[in-house]
N, CA, C and O atoms as a GROMACS GRO file, in nm:
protein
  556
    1UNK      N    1   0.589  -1.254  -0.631
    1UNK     CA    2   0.488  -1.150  -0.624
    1UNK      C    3   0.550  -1.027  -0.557
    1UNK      O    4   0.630  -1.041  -0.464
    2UNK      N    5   0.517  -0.918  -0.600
    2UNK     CA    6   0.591  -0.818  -0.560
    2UNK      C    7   0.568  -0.771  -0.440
    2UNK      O    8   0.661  -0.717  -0.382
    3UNK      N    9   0.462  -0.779  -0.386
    3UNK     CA   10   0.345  -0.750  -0.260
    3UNK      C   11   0.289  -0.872  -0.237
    3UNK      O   12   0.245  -0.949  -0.322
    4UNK      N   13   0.294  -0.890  -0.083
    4UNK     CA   14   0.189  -1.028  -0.007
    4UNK      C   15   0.096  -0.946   0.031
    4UNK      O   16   0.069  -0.826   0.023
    5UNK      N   17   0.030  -1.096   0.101
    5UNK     CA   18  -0.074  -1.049   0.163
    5UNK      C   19  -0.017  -0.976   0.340
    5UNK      O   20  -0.072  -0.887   0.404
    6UNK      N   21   0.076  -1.035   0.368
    6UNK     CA   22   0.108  -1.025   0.511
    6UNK      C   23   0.129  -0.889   0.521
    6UNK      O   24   0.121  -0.827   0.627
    7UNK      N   25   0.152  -0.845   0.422
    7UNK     CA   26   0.223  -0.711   0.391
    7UNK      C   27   0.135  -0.589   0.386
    7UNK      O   28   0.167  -0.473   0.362
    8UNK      N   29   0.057  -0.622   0.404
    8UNK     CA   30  -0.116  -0.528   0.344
    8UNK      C   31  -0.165  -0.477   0.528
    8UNK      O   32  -0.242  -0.388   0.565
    9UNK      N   33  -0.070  -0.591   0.622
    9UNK     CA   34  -0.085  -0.531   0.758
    9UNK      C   35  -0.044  -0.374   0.812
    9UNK      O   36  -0.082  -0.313   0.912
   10UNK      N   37   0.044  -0.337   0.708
   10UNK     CA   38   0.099  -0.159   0.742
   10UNK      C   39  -0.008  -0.074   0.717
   10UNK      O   40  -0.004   0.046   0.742
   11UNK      N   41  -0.089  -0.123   0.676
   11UNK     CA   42  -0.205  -0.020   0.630
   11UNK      C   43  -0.350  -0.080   0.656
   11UNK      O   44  -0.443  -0.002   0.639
   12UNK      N   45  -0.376  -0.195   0.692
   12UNK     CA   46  -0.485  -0.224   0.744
   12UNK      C   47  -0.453  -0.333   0.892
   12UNK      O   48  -0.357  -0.400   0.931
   13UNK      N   49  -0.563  -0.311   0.932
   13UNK     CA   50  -0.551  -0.420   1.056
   13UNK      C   51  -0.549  -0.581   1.040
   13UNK      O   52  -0.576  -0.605   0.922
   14UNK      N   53  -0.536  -0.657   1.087
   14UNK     CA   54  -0.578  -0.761   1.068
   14UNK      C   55  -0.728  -0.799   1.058
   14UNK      O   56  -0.780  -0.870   0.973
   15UNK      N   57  -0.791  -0.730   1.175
   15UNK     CA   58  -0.933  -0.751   1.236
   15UNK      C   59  -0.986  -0.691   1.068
   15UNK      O   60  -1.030  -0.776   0.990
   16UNK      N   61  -0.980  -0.607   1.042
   16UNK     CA   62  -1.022  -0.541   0.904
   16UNK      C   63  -1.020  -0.633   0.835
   16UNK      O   64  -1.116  -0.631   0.757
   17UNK      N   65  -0.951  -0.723   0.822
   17UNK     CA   66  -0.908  -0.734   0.694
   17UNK      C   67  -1.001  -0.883   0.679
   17UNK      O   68  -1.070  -0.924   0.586
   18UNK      N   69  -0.962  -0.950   0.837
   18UNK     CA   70  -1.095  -1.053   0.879
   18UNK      C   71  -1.226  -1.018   0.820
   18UNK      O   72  -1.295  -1.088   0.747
   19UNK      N   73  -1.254  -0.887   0.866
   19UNK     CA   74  -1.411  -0.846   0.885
   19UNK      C   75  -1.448  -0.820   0.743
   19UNK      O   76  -1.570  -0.812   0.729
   20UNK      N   77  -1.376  -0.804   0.633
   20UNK     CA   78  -1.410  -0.814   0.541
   20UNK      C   79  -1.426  -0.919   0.423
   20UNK      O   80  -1.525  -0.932   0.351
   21UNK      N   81  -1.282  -1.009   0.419
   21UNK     CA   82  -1.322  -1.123   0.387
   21UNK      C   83  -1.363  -1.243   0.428
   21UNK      O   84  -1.424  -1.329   0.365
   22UNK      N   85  -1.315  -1.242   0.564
   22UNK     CA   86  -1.404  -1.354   0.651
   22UNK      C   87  -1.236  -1.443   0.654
   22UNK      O   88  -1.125  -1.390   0.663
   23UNK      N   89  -1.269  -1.578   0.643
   23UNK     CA   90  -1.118  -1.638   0.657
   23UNK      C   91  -1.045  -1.640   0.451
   23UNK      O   92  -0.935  -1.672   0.406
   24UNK      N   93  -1.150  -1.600   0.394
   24UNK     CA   94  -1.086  -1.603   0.205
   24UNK      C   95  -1.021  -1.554   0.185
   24UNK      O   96  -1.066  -1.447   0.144
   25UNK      N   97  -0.909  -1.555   0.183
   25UNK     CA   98  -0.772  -1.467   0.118
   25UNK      C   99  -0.766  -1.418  -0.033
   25UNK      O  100  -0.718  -1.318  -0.086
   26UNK      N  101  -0.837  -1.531  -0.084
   26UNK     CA  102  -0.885  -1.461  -0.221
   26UNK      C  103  -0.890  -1.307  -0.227
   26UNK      O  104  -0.804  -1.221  -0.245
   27UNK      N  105  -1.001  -1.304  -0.209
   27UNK     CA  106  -1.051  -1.117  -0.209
   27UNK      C  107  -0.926  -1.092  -0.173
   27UNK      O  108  -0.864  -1.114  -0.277
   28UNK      N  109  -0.825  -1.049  -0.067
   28UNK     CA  110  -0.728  -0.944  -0.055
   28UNK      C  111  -0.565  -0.993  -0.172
   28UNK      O  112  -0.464  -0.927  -0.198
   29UNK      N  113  -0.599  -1.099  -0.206
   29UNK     CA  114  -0.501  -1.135  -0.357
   29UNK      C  115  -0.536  -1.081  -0.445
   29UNK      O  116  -0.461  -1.004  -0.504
   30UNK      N  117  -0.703  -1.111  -0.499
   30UNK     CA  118  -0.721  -0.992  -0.614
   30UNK      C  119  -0.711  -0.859  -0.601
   30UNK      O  120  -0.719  -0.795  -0.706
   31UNK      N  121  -0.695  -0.794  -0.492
   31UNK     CA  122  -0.705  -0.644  -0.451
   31UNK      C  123  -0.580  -0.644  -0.453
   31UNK      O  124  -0.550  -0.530  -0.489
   32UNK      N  125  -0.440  -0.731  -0.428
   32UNK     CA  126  -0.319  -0.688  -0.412
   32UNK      C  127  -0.296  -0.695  -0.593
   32UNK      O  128  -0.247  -0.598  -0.653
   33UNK      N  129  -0.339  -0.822  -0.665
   33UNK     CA  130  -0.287  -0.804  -0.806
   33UNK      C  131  -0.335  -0.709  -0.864
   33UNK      O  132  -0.271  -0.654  -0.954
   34UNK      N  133  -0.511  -0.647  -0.813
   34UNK     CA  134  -0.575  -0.530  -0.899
   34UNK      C  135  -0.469  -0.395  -0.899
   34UNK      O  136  -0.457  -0.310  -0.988
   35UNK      N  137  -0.401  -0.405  -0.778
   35UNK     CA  138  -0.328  -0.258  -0.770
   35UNK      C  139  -0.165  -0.294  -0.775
   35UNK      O  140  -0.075  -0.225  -0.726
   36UNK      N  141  -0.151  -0.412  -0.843
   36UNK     CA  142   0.013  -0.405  -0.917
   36UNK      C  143  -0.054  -0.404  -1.087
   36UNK      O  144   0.032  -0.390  -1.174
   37UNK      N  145  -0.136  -0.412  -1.113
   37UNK     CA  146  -0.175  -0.422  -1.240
   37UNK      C  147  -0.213  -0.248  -1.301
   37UNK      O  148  -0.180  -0.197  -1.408
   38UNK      N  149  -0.295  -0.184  -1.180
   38UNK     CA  150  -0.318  -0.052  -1.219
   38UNK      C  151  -0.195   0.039  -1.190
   38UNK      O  152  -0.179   0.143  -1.254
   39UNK      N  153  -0.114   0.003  -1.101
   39UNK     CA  154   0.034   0.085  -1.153
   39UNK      C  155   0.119   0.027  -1.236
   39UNK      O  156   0.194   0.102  -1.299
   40UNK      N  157   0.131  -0.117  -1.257
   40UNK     CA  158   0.211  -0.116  -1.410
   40UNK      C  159   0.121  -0.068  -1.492
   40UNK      O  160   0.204   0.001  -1.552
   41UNK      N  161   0.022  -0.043  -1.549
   41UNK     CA  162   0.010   0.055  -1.638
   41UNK      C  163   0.032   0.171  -1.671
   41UNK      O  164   0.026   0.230  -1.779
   42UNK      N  165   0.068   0.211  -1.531
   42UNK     CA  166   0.095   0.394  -1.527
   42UNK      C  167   0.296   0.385  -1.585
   42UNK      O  168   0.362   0.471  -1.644
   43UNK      N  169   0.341   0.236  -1.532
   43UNK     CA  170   0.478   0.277  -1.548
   43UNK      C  171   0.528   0.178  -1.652
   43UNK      O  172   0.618   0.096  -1.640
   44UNK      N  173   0.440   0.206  -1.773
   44UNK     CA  174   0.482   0.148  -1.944
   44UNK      C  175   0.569   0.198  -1.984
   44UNK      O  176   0.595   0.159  -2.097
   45UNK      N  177   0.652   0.292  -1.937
   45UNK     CA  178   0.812   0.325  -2.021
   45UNK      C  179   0.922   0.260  -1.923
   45UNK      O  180   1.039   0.262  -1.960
   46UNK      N  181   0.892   0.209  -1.812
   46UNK     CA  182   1.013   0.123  -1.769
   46UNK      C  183   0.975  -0.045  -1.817
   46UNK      O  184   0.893  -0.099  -1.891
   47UNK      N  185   1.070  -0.083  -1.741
   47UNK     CA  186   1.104  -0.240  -1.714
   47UNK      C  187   1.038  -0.278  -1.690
   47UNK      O  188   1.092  -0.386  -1.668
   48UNK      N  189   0.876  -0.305  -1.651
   48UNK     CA  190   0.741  -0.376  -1.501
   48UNK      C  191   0.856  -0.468  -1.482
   48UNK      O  192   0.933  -0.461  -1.387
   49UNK      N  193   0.865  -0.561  -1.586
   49UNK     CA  194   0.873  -0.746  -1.544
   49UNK      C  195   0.997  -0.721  -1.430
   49UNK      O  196   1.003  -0.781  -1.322
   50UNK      N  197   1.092  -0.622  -1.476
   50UNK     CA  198   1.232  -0.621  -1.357
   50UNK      C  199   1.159  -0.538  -1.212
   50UNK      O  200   1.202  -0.565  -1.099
   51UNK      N  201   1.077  -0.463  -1.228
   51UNK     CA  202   1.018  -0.373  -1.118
   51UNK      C  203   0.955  -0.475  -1.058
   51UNK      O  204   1.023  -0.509  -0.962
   52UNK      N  205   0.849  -0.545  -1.068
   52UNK     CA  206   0.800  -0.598  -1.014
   52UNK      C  207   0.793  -0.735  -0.974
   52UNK      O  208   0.699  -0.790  -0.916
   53UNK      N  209   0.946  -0.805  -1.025
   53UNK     CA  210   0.986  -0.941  -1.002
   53UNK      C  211   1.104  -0.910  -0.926
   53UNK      O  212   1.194  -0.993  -0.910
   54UNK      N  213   1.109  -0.758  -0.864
   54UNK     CA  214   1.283  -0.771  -0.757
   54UNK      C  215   1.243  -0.858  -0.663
   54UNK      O  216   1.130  -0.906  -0.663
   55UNK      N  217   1.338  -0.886  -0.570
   55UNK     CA  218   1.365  -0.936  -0.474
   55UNK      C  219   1.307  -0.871  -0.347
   55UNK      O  220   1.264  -0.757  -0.362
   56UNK      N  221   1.298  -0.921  -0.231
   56UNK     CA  222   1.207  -0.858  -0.142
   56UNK      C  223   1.310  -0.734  -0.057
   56UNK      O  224   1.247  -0.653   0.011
   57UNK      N  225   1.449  -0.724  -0.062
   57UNK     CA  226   1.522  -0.621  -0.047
   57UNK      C  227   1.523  -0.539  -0.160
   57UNK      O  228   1.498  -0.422  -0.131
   58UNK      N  229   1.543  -0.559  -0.275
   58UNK     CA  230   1.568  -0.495  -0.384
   58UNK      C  231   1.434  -0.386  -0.436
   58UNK      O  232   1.439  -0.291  -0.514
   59UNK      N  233   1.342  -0.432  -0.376
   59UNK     CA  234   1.187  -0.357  -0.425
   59UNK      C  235   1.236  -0.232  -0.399
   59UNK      O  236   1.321  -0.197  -0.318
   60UNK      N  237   1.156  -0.154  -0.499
   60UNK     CA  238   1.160   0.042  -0.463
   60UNK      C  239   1.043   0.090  -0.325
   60UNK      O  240   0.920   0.090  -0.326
   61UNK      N  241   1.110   0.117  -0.247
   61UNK     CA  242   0.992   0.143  -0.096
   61UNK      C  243   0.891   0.172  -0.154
   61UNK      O  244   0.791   0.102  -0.146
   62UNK      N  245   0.899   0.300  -0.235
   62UNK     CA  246   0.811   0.434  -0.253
   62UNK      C  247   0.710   0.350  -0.315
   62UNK      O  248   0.599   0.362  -0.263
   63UNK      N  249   0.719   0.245  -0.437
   63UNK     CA  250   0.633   0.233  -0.529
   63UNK      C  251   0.562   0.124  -0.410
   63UNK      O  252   0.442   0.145  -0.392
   64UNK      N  253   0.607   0.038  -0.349
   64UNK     CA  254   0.568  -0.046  -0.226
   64UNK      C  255   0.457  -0.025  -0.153
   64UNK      O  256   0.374  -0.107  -0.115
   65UNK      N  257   0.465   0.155  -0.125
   65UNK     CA  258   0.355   0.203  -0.049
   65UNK      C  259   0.241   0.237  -0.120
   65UNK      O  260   0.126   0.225  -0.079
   66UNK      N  261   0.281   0.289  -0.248
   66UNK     CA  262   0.198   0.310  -0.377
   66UNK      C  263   0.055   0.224  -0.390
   66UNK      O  264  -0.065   0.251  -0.394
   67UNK      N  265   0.148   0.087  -0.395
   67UNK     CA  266   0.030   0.000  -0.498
   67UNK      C  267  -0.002  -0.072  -0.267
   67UNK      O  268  -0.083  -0.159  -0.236
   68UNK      N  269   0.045  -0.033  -0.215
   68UNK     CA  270  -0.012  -0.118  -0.058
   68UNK      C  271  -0.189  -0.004  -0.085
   68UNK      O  272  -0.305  -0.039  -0.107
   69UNK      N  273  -0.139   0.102  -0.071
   69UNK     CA  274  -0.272   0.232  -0.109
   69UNK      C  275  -0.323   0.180  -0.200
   69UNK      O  276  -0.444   0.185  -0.176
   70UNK      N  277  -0.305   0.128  -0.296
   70UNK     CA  278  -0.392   0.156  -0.424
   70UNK      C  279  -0.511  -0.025  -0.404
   70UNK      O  280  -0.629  -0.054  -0.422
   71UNK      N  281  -0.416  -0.081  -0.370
   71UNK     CA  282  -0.442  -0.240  -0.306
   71UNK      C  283  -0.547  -0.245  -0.183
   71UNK      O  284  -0.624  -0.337  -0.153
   72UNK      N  285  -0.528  -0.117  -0.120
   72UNK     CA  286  -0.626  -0.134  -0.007
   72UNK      C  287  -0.774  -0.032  -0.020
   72UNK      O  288  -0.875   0.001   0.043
   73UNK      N  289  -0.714  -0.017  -0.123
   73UNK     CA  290  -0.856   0.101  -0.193
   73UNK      C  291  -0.955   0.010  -0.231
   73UNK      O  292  -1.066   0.014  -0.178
   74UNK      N  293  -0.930  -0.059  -0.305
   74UNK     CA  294  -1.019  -0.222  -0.404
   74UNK      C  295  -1.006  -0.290  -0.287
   74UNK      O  296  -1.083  -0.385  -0.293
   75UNK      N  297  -0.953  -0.289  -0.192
   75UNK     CA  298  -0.987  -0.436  -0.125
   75UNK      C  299  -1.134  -0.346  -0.036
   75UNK      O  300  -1.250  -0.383  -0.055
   76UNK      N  301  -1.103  -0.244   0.044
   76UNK     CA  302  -1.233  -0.158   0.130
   76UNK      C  303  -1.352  -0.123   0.065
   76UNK      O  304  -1.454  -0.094   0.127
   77UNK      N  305  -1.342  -0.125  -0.100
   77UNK     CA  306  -1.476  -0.121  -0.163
   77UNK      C  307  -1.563  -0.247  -0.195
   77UNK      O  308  -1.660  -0.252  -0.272
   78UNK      N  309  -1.501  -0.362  -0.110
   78UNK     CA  310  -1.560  -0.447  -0.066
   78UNK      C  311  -1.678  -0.468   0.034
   78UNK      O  312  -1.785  -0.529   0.038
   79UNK      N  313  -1.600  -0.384   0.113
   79UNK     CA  314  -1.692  -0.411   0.241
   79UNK      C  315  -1.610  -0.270   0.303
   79UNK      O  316  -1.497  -0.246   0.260
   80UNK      N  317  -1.683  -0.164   0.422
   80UNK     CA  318  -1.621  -0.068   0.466
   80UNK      C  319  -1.670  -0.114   0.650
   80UNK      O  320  -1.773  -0.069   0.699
   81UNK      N  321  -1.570  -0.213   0.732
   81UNK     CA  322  -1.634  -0.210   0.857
   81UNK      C  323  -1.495  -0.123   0.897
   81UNK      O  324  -1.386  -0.135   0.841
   82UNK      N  325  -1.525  -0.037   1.003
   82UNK     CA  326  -1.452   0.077   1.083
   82UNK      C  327  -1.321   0.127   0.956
   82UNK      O  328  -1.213   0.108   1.013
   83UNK      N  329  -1.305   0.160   0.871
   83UNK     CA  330  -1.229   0.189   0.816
   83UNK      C  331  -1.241   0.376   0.749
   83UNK      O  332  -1.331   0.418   0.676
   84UNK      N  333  -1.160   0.431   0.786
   84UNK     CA  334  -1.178   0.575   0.769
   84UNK      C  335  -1.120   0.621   0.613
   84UNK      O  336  -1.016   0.675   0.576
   85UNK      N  337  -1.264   0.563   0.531
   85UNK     CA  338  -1.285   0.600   0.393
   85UNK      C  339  -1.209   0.714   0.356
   85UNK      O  340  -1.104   0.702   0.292
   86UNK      N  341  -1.251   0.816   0.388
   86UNK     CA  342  -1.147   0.937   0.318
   86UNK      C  343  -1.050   0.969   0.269
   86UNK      O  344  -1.012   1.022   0.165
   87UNK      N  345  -0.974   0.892   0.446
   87UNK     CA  346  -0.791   0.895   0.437
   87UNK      C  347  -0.759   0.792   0.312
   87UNK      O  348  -0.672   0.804   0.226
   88UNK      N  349  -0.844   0.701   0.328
   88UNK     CA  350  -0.807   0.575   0.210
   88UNK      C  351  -0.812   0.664   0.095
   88UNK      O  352  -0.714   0.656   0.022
   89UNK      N  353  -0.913   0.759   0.056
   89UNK     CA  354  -0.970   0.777  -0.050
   89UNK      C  355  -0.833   0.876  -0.112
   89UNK      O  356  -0.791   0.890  -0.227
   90UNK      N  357  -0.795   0.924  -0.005
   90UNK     CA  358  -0.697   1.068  -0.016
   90UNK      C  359  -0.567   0.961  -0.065
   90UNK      O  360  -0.542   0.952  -0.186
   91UNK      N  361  -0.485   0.881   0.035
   91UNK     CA  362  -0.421   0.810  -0.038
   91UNK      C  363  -0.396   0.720  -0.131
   91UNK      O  364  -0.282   0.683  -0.157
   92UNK      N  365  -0.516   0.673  -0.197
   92UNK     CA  366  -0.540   0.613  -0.314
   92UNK      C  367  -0.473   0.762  -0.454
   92UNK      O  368  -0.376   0.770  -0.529
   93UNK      N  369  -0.585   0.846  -0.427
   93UNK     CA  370  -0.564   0.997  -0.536
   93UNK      C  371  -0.402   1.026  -0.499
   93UNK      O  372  -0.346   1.048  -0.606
   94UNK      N  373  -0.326   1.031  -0.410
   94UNK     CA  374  -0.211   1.043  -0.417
   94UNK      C  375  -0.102   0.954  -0.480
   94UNK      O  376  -0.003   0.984  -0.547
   95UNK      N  377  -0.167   0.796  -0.425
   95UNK     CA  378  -0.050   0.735  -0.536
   95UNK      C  379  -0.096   0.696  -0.705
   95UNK      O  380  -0.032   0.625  -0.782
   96UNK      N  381  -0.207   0.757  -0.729
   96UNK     CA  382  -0.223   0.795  -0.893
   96UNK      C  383  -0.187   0.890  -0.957
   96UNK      O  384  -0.162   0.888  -1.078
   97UNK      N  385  -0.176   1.019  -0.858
   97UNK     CA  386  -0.114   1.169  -0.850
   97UNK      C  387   0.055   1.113  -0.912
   97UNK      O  388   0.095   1.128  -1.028
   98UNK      N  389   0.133   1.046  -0.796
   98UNK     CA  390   0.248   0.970  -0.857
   98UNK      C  391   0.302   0.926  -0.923
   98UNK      O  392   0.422   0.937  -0.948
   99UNK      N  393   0.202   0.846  -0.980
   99UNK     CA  394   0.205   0.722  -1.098
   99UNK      C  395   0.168   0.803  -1.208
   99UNK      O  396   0.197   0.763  -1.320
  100UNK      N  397   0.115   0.900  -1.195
  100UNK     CA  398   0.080   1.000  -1.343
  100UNK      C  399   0.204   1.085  -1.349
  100UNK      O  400   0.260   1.102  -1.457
  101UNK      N  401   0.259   1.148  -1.218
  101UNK     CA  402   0.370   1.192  -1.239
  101UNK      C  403   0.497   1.164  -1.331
  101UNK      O  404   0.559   1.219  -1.422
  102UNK      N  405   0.503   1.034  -1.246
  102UNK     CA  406   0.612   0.929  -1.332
  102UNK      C  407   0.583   0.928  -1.484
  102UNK      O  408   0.672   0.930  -1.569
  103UNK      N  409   0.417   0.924  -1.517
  103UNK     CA  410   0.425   0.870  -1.671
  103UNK      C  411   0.471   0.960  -1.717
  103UNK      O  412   0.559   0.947  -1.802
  104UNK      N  413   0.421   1.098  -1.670
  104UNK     CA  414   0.420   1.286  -1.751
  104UNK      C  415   0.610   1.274  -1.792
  104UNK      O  416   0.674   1.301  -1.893
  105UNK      N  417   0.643   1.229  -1.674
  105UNK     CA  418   0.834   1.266  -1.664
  105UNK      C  419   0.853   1.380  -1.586
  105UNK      O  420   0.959   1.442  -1.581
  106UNK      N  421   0.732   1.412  -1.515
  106UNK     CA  422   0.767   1.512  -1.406
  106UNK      C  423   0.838   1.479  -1.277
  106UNK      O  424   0.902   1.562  -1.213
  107UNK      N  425   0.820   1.332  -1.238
  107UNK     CA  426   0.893   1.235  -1.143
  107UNK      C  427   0.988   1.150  -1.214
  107UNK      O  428   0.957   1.104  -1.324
  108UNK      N  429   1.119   1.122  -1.152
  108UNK     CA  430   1.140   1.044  -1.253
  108UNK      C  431   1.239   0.904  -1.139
  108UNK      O  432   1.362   0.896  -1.139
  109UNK      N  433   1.159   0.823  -1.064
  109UNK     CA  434   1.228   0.712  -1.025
  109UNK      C  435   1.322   0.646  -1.083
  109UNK      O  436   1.320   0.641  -1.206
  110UNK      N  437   1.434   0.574  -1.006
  110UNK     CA  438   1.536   0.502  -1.021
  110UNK      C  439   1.466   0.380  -1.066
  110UNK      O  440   1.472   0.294  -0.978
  111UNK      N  441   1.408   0.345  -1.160
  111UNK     CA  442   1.373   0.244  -1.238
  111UNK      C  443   1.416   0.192  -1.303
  111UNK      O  444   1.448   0.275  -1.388
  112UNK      N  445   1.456   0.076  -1.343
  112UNK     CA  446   1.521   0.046  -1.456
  112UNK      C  447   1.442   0.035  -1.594
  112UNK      O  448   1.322   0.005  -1.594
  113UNK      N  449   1.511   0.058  -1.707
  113UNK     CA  450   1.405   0.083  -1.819
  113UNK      C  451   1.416  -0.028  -1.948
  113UNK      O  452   1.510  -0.107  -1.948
  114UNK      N  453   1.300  -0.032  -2.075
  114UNK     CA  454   1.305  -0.115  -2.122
  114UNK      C  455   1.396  -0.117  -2.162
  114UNK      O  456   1.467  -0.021  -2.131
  115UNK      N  457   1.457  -0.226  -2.256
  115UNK     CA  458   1.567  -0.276  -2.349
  115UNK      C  459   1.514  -0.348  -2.439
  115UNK      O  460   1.454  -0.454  -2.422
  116UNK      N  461   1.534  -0.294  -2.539
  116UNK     CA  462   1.467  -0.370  -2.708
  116UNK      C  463   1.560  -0.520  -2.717
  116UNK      O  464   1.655  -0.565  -2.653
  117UNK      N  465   1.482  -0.562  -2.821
  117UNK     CA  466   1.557  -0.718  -2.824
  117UNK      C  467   1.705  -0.676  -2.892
  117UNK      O  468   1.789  -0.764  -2.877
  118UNK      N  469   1.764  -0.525  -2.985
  118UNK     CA  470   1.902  -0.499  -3.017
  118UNK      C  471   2.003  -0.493  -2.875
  118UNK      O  472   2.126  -0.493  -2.876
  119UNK      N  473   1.920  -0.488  -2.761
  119UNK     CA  474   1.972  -0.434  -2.651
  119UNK      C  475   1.985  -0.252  -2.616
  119UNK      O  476   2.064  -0.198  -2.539
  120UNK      N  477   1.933  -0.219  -2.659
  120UNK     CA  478   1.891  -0.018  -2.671
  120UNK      C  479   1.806   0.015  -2.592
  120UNK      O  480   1.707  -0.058  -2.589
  121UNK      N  481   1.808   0.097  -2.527
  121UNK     CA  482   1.706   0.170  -2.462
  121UNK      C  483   1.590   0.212  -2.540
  121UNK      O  484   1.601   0.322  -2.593
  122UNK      N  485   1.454   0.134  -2.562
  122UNK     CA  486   1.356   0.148  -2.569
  122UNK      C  487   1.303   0.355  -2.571
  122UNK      O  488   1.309   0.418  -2.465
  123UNK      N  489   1.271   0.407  -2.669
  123UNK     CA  490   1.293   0.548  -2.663
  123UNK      C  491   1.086   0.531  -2.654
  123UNK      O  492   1.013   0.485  -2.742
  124UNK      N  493   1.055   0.571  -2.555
  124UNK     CA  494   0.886   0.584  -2.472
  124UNK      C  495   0.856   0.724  -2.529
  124UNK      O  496   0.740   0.765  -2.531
  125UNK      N  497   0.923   0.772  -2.560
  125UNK     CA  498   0.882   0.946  -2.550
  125UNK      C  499   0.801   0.926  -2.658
  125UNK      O  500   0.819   0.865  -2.764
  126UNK      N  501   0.657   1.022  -2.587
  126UNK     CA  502   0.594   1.070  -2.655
  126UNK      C  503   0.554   1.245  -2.738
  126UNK      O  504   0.531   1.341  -2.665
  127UNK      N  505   0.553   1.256  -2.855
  127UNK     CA  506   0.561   1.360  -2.941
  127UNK      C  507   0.469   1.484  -2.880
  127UNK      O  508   0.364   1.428  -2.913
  128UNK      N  509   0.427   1.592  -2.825
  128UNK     CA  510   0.348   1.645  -2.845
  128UNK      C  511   0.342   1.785  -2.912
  128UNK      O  512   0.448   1.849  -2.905
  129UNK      N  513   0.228   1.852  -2.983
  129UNK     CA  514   0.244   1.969  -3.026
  129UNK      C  515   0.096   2.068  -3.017
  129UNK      O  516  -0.026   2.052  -3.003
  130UNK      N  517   0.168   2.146  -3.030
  130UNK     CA  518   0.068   2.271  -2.977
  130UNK      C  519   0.079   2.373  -3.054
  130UNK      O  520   0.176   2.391  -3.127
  131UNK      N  521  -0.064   2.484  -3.044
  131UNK     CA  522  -0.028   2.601  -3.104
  131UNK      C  523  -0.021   2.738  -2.989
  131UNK      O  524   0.002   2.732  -2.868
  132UNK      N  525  -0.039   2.810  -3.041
  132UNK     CA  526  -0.060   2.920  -2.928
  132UNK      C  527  -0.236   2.996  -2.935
  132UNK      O  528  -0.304   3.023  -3.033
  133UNK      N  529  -0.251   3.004  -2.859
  133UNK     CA  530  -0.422   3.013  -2.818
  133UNK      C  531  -0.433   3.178  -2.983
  133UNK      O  532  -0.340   3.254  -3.009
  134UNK      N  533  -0.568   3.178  -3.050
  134UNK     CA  534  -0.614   3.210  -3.158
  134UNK      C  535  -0.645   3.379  -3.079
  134UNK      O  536  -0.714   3.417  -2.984
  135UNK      N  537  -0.564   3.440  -3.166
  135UNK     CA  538  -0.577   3.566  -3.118
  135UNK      C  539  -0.695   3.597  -3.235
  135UNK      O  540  -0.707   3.567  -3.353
  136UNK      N  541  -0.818   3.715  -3.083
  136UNK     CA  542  -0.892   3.794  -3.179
  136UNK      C  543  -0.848   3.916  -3.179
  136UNK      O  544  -0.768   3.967  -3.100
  137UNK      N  545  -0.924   3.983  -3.304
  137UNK     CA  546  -0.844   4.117  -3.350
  137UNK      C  547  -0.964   4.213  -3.287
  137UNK      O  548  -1.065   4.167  -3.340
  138UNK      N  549  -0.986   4.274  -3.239
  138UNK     CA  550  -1.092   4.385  -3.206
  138UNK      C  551  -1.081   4.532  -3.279
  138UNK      O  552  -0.989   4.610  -3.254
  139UNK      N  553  -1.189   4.560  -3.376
  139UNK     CA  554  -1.133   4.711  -3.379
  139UNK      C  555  -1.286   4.793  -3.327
  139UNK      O  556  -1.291   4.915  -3.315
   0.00000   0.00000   0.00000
């Protein structure tokens, strides 16, 4: 698993984390898989299965803190005892801000990327086209 539960302590308390599920660990497992599931979707032009099956040195920090935010967003809309909604709310919108980044190609992490079954780099790019805004003529 790419993220524990033990791990969910950098960003919430313990007592929190009590006060919300009580002793069920459940609830903060589905909140850790809900938010490796909603950023592998954002990062469909790499590798997931290699991203998110590294090793516990090998993980990318950045994306680490990503889905810990995005993980503790779904776990607090559980239950909100002393927890300062906002900041959550602000860093949740930031690591989607990210994760959209990454998809656009405006970010572009040290990820490793797909490989087709020829062994090729998987080409993700998507086509887009445009015109130029419809000039009116005034006379």
């Amino acid at each position: 698993m790419f993220l524990t539960s033990e791990e969910i302590f950098t960003h919430l308390y313990p007592e929190t984390i009590t006060a919300i599920s009580g002793d069920d660990d459940r609830l903060l497992t589905a909140a850790i898989s809900g938010g490796q599931a909603e950023a592998k979707g954002y990062l469909h032009a790499f590798d997931t299965d290699a991203i998110f099956n590294a090793s516990e040195e090998s993980r990318d920090a950045l994306l680490l803190i990503w889905v810990k935010d995005i993980a503790v967003w779904h776990y607090i809309n559980i239950a909100n005892p002393s927890v300062d909604y906002e900041a959550k709310e602000r860093r949740y919108n930031s690591a989607i801000a990210w994760l959209k980044g990454v998809q656009k190609g405006s970010i572009v992490p040290d990820f490793p990327v797909r490989i087709d079954a020829t062994g090729a780099v998987e080409n993700n790019t998507q086509f887009r086209f445009s015109s130029n805004p419809r000039r009116n003529q005034h006379i």
